[in-house]
C-alpha positions in Angstrom: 97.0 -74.0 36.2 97.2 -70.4 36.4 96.0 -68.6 40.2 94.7 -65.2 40.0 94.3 -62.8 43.0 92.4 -59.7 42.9 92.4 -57.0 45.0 91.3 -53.2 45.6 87.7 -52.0 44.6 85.5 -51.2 47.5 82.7 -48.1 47.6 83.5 -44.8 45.9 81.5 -41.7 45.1 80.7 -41.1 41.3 83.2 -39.2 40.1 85.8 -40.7 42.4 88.9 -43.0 41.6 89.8 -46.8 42.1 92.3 -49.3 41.7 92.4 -53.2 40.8 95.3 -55.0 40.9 95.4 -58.7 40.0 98.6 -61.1 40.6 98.8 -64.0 38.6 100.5 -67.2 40.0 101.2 -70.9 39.0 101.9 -71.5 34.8 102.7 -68.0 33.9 104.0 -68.8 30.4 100.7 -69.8 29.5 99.3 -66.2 29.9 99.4 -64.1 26.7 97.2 -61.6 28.1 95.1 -60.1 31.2 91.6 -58.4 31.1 89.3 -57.4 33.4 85.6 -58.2 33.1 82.4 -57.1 34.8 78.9 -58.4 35.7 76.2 -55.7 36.4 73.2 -56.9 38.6 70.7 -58.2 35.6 73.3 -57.2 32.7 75.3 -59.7 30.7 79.4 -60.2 31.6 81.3 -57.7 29.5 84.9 -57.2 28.8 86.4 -53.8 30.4 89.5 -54.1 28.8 92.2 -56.3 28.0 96.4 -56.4 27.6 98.4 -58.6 25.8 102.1 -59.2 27.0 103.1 -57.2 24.5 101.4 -54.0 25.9 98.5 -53.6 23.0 95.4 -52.5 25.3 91.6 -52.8 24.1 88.9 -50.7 26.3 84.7 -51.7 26.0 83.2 -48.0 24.8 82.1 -46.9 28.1 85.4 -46.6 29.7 87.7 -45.1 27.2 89.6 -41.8 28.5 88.3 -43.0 32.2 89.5 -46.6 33.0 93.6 -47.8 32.1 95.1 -51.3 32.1 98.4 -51.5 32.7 101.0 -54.7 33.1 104.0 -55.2 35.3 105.6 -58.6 33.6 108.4 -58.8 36.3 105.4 -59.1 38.8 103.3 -60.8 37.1 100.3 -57.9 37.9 97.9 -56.3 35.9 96.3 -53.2 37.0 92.9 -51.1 36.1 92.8 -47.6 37.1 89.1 -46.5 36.9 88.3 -42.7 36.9 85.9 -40.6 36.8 83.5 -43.3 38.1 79.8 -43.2 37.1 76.6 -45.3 39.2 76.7 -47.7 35.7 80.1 -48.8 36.7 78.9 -50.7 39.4 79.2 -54.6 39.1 81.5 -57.2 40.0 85.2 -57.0 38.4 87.0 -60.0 37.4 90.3 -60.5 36.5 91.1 -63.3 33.5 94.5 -65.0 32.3 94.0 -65.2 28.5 95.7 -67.4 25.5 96.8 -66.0 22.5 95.0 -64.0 20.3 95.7 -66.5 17.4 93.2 -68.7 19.1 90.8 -66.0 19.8 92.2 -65.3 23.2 91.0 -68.2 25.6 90.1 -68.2 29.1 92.7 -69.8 31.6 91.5 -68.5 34.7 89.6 -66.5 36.9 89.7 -64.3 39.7 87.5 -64.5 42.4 85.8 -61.2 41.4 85.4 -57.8 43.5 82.6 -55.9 43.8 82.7 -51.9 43.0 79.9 -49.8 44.0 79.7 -46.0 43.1 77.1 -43.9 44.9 75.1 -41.3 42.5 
């Protein structure tokens, strides 16, 4: 079993700055990469982006050149910088413990999400 806790998010103006980190716990080797998801009120769960333990990253459209997910391997912590925050942005952030990418990355865990609301 792999434990995720999530933390940061909160209320920010549009055009303001946050920070996720999530700390993975429990059977660490099975995690060959972390993403961070999000659910918009009426909107369908999409992937914000995604790192593998070797570092490559992946970003949905919407967020390339604003958002970055980074990985600390010795903590066991992946973390989303989000910038330049726009009203769409809001929704609920999770953070997932992925498989390999052989088996089309499968979902280990998730965190318990965190909501991020930015004012227009």
């Amino acid at each position: 079993q792999v434990q995720l806790v999530e933390s940061g998010g909160g209320l920010v103006q549009a055009g303001g700055s946050l920070r996720f980190s999530c700390a993975a716990s429990g059977s660490i080797s099975r995690i060959k990469a972390m993403a961070w998801e999000r659910q918009a009120p009426g909107k369908q769960r999409e992937l914000v982006a995604r790192i593998t333990n070797g570092g490559s990253t992946n970003y949905e459209d919407s967020v390339k050149g604003r958002f970055t997910i980074s990985g600390d391997n010795a903590k066991n912590t992946v973390y989303l910088q989000m910038n330049s925050l726009k009203h769409e942005d809001t929704a609920v952030y999770y953070c997932i413990a992925l498989g390999p990418a052989q088996v089309g990355f499968p979902v280990h865990s998730w965190g318990q999400g965190t909501q991020v609301t930015v004012s227009s």
